[in-house]
N, C-alpha and C positions, 0 to 999 in steps of 0.2 A: 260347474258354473259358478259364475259372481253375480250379486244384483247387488245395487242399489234403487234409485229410479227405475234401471231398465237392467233387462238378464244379458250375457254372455256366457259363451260357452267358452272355456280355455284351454281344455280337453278333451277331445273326442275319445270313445268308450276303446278302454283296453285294459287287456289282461296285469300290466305293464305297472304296479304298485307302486313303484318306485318312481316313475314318471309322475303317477301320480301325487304323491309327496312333494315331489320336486316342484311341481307345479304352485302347490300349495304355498311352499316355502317362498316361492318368488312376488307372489303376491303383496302388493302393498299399497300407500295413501295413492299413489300416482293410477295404478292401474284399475280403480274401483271411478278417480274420479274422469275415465275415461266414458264410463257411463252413465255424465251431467250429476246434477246436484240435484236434492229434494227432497231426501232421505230413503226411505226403504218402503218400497212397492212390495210386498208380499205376494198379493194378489197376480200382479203379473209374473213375478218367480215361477210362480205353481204353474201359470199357463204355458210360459216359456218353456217348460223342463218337463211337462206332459206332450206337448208337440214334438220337444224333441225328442223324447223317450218313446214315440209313437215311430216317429221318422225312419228310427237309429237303431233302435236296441231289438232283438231276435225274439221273433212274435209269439214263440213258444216255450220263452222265459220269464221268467218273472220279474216284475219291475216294481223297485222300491226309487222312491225319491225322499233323501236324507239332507234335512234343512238342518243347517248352523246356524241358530239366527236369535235374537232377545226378543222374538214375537211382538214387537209393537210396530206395526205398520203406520205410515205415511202418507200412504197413496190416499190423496182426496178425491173424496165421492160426487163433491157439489159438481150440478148441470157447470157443464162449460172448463170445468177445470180437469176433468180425467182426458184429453186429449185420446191419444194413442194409446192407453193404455189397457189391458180388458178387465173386466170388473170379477166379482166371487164367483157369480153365476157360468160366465166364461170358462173362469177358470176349473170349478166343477165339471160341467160337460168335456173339457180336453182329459182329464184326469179321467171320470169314468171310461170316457173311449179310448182311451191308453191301456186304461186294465190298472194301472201305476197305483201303487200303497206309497202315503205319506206318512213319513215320519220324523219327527223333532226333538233336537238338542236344543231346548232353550237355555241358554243363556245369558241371565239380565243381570246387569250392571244395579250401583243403587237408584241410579236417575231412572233405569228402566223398570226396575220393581214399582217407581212412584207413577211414573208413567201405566203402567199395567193395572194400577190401584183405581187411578182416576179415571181409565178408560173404561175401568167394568163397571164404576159405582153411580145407583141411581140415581144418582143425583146431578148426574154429569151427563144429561141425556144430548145434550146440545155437543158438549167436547166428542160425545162415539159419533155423533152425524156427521159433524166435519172430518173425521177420520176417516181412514177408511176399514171396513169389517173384516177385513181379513184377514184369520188366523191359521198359523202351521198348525195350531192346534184343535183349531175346529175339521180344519182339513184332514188331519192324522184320524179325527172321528169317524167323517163321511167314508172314508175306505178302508178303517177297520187296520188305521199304521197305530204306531207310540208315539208319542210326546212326554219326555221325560225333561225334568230342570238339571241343569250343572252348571258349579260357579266354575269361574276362568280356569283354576287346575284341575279339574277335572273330565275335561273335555275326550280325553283320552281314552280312559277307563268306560267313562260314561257311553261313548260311541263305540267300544267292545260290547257293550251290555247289548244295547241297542241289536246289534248284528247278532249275537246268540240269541237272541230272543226272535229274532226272524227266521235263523235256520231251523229253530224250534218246531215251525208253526205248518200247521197241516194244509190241504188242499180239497177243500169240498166240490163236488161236481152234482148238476142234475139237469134235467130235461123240462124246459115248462111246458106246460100243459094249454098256455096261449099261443097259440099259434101264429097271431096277427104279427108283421113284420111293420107296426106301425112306427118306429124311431119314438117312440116316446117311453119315460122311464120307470122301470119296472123295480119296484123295493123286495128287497131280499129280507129276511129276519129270521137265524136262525138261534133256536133255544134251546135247553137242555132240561131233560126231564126232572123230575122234581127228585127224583129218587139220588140223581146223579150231585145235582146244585145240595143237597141234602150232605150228600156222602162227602164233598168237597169242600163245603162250609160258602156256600156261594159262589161259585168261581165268576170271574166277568171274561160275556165272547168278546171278540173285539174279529168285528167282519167288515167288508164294504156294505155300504148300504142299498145299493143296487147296481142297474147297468140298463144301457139302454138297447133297445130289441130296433136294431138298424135290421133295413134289408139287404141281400144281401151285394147290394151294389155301394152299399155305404153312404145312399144320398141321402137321405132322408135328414131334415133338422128337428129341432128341439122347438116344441109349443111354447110357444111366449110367455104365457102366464103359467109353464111350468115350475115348480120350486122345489126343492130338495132339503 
């Protein structure tokens, strides 16, 4: 997929590597600004690409969503100006119900390190409200993906890293103990014994942060004043 303002899809899922390179390579100013001007929606990327990884992808595989992106998002938050767009919250609940681990190659330009600077510092409480809050990297958080940086030549290497580090990674299972099939979200946190954190020098988990307990007709929505 491509975002700017809005997602596309310019490949559907195949085995097919090569296709998919090719795809890449063709890519250019004309075909991104096929999806209007604005700058870079984040926020809707993640929902786009969880719906469709919901839609698409084989329900008893594993689904990673791999953002190439300088994390400084555009999408405005202010009443009246997010149109059609869906907001963090959104885009949270499609991801948890996807199953889908986010994970990010950031890479930022020098405009975009300045920009990144100003948008986290307290001082600039006004410039993050008119922004909008969505990060690949807070997202890589909530579902327990990587967020790693890499300048322009490294992109390569950096997204080998990225994927060993996925193949790496184990698969916990369990049974809860609630049984209420309420749709509303249930926090996971799993921790390592002290002997082990001990033995390893700290290790850090890196898990989803929950999932939500649909019934099993899949109706069920998300409480309002939910937050994650």
């Amino acid at each position: 997929m491509i975002f700017a303002p809005r997602a596309a899809v310019i490949q559907d899922f195949t085995r097919d590597k090569r296709l998919i390179a090719d795809k890449i390579k063709t890519m250019n100013e004309t075909t991104f600004k096929t999806l209007g001007r604005g700058g870079t929606a984040i926020n809707e990327a993640v929902y786009q690409s969880a719906i469709y990884m919901k839609r698409s992808s084989n329900p008893a595989s594993r689904r990673v969503i791999i953002a190439v992106t300088d994390d400084i998002s555009t999408q405005g938050n202010l009443p009246g100006l997010r149109g059609p767009l869906h907001t963090k919250k959104e885009a949270l609940q499609a991801l948890f119900e996807s199953g889908s681990v986010v994970c990010g190659l950031i890479v930022r330009s020098r405009v975009g390190k300045i920009l990144h600077a100003i948008t986290r510092s307290p001082d600039q409480r006004f410039f993050r409200w008119i922004r909008s809050v969505g990060s690949i990297d807070t997202y890589a958080r909530k579902t327990g993906g990587i967020a790693i940086n890499s300048k322009s030549d490294e992109i390569q290497p950096k997204l080998v890293e990225i994927i060993d580090r996925l193949r790496a990674r184990y698969s916990i299972g369990y049974v809860s103990s609630n049984n209420k099939r309420d749709g509303k979200f249930r926090r996971v946190k799993i921790k390592l014994s002290p002997d082990v954190e001990k033995r390893e020098e700290k290790p850090v988990v890196q898990t989803r942060q929950g999932y939500f307990a649909w019934p099993s007709d899949n109706t069920a929505s998300v409480q309002k004043n939910e937050s994650w």
